[in-house]
LUMTI-540885 format. One record per residue (C-alpha): residue number from 1; residue in one letter; x, y, z. Coordinates in pm, whole numbers. Last residue first. Example, Ala and Ser with C-alpha at 12.3 -4.5 7.8 and 13.67 -1.06 7.14 Angstrom:
% LUMTI-540885
<rec><k>2</k><r>S</r><px>1367</px><py>-106</py><pz>714</pz></rec>
<rec><k>1</k><r>A</r><px>1230</px><py>-450</py><pz>780</pz></rec>
***
This chain:
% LUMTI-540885
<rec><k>116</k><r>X</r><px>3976</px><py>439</py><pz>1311</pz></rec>
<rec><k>115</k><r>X</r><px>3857</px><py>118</py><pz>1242</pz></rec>
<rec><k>114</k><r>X</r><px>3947</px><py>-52</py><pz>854</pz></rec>
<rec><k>113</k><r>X</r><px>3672</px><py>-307</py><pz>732</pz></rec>
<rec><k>112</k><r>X</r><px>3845</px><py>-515</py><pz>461</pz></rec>
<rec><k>111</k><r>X</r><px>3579</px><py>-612</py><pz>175</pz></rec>
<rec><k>110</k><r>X</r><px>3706</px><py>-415</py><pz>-44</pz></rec>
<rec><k>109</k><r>X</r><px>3560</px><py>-189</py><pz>-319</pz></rec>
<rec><k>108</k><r>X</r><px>3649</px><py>-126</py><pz>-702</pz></rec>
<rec><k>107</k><r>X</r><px>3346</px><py>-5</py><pz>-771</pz></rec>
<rec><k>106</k><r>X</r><px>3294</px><py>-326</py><pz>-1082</pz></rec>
<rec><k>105</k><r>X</r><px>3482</px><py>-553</py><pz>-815</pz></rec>
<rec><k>104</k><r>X</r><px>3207</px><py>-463</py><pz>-513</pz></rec>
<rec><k>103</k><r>X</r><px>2970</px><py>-530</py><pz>-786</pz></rec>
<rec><k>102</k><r>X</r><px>3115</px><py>-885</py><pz>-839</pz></rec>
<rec><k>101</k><r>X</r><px>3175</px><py>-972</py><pz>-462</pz></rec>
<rec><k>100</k><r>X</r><px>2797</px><py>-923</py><pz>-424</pz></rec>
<rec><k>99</k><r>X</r><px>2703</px><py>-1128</py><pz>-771</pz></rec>
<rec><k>98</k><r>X</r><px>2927</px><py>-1403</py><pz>-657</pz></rec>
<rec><k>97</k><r>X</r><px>2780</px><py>-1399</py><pz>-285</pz></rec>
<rec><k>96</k><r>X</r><px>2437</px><py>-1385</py><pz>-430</pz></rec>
<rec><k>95</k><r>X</r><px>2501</px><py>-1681</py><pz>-677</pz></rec>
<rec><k>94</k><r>X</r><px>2633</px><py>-1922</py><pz>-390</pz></rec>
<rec><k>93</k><r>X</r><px>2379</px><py>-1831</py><pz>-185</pz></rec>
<rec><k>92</k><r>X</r><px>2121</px><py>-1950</py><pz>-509</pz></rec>
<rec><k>91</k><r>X</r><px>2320</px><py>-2241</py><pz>-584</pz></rec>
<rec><k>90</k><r>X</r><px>2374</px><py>-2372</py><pz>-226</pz></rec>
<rec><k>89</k><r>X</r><px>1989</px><py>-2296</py><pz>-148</pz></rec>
<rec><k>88</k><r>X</r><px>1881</px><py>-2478</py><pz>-517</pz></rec>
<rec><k>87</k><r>X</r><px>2108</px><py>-2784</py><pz>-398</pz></rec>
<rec><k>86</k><r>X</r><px>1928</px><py>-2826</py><pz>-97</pz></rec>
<rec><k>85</k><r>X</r><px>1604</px><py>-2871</py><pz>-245</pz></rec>
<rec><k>84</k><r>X</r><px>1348</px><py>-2621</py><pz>-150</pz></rec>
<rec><k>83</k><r>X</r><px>1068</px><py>-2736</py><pz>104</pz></rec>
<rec><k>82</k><r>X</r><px>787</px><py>-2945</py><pz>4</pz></rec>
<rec><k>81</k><r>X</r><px>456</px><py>-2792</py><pz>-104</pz></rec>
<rec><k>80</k><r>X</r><px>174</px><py>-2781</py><pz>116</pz></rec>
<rec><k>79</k><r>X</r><px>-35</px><py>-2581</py><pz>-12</pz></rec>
<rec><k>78</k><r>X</r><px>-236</px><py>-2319</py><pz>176</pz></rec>
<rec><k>77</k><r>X</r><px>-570</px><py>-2263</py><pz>17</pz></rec>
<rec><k>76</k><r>X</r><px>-609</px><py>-1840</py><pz>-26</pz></rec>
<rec><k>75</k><r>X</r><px>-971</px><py>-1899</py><pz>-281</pz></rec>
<rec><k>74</k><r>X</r><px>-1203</px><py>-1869</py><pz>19</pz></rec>
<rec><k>73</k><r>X</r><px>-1102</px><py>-1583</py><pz>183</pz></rec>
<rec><k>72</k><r>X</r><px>-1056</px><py>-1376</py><pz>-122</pz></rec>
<rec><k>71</k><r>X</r><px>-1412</px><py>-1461</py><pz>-209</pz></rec>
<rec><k>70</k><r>X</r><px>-1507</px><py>-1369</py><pz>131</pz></rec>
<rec><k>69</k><r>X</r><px>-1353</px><py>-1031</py><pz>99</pz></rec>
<rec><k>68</k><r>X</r><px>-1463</px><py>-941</py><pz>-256</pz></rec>
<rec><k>67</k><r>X</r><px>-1796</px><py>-1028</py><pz>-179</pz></rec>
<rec><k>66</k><r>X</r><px>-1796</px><py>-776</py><pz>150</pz></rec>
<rec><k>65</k><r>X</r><px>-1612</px><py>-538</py><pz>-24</pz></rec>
<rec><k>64</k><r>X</r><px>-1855</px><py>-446</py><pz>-258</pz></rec>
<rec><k>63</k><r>X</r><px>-2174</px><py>-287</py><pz>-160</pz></rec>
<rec><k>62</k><r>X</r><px>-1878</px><py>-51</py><pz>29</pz></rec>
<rec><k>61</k><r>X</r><px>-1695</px><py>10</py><pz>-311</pz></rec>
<rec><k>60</k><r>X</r><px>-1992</px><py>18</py><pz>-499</pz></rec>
<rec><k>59</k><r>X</r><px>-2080</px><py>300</py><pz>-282</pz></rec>
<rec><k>58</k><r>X</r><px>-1790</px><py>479</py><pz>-279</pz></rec>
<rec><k>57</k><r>X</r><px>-1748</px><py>512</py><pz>-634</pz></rec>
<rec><k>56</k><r>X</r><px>-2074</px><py>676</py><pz>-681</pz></rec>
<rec><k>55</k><r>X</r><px>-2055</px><py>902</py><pz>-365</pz></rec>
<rec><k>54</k><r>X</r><px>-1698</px><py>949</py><pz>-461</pz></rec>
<rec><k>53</k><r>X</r><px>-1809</px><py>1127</py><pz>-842</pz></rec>
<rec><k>52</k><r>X</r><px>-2127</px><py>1302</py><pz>-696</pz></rec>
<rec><k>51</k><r>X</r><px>-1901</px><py>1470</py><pz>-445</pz></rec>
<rec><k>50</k><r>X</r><px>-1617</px><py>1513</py><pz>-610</pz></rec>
<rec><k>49</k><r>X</r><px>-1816</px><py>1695</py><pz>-898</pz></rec>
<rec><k>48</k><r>X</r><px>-1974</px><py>1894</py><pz>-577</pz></rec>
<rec><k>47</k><r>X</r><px>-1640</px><py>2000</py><pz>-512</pz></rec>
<rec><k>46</k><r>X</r><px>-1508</px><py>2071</py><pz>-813</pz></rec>
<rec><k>45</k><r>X</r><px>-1766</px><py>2321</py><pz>-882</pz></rec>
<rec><k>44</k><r>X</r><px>-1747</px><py>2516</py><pz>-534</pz></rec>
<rec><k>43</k><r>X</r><px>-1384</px><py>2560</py><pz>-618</pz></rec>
<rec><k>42</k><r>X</r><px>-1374</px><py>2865</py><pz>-418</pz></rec>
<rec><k>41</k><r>X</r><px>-1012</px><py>2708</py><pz>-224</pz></rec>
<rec><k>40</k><r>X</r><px>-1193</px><py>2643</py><pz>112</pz></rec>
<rec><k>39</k><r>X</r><px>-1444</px><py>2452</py><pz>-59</pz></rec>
<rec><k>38</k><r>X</r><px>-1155</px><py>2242</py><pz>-263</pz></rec>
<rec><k>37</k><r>X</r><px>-1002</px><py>2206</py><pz>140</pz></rec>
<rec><k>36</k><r>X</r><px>-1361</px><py>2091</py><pz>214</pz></rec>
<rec><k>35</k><r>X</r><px>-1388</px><py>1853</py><pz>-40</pz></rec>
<rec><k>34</k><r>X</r><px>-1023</px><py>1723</py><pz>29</pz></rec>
<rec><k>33</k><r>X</r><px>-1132</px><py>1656</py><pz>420</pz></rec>
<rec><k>32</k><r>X</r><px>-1436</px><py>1492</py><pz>261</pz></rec>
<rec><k>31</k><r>X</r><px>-1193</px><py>1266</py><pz>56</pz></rec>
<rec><k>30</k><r>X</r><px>-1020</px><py>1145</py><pz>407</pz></rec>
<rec><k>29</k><r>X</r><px>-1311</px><py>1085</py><pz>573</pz></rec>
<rec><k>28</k><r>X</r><px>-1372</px><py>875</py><pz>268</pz></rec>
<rec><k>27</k><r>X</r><px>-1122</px><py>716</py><pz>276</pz></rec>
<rec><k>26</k><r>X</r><px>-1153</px><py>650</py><pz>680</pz></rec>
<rec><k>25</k><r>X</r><px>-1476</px><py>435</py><pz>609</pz></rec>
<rec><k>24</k><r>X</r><px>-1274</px><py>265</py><pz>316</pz></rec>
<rec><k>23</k><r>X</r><px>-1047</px><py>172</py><pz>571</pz></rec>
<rec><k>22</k><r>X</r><px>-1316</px><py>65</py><pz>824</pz></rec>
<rec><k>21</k><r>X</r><px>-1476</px><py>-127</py><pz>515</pz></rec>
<rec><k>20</k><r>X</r><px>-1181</px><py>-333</py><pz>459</pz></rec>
<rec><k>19</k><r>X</r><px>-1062</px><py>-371</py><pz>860</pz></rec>
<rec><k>18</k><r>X</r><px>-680</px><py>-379</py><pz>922</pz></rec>
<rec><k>17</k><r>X</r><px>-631</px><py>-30</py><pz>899</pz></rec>
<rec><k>16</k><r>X</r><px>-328</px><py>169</py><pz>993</pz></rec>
<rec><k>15</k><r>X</r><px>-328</px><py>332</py><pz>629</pz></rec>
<rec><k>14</k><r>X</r><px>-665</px><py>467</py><pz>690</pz></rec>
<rec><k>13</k><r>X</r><px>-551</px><py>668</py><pz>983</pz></rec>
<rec><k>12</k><r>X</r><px>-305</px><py>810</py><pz>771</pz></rec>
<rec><k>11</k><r>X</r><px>-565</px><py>924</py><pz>526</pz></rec>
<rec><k>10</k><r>X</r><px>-806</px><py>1040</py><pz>728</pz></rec>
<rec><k>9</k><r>X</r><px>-503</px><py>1246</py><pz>896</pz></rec>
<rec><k>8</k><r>X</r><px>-396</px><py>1444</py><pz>603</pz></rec>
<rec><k>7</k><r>X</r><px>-775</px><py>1484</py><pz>453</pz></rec>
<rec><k>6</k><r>X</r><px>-847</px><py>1639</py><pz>809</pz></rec>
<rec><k>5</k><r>X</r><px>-559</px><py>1822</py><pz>820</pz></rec>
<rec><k>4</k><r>X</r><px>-620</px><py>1983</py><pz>471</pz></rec>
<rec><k>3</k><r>X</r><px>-1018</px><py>2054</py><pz>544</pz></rec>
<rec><k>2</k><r>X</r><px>-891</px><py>2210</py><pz>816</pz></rec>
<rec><k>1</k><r>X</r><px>-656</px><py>2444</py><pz>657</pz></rec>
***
């Protein structure tokens, strides 16, 4: 049961995250939580497969987020594109409102809101 919560609550902690390597740091809280629950369980096996298996992962992971990071970084350029034509807005509304009154046709429903 512990090694459930704790695999439970790694992981929603990890979701929260802004950090790369804090997230991966709650991962793996996260997978150690599942190791125990696999302990827990009698699947000794498993659990040192998961073991070996994350350490391995993990560690290119961690060697590796600090690359991937800064290349990120440096490939987002903002553009500076120009804003959308006019035209394109009307259209595109104009298409939305068409395809909304045109399902409402296919279920047969009104656009009439009734009170009481």
């Amino acid at each position: 049961m512990v090694g459930a919560f704790t695999a439970l609550f790694a992981s929603l902690v990890m979701l929260t995250q802004t950090s790369v390597k804090r997230s991966l740091a709650y991962s793996t809280i996260a997978q150690m939580g599942f190791m125990m629950l696999q302990c827990g369980l009698g699947a000794f096996a498993l659990a040192v497969l998961h073991i070996v298996a994350h350490s391995l992962y993990k560690a290119h992971a961690f060697l590796s987020s600090g690359s991937i990071v800064s290349m990120t970084r440096s490939a987002w350029v903002p553009s500076e594109r120009p804003g959308a034509h006019p035209l394109i807005l009307v259209i595109t509304l104009s298409s939305a409102i068409a395809l909304t009154w045109g399902v409402g046709a296919i279920f047969k429903l009104s656009p009439r809101v009734t009170l009481g």
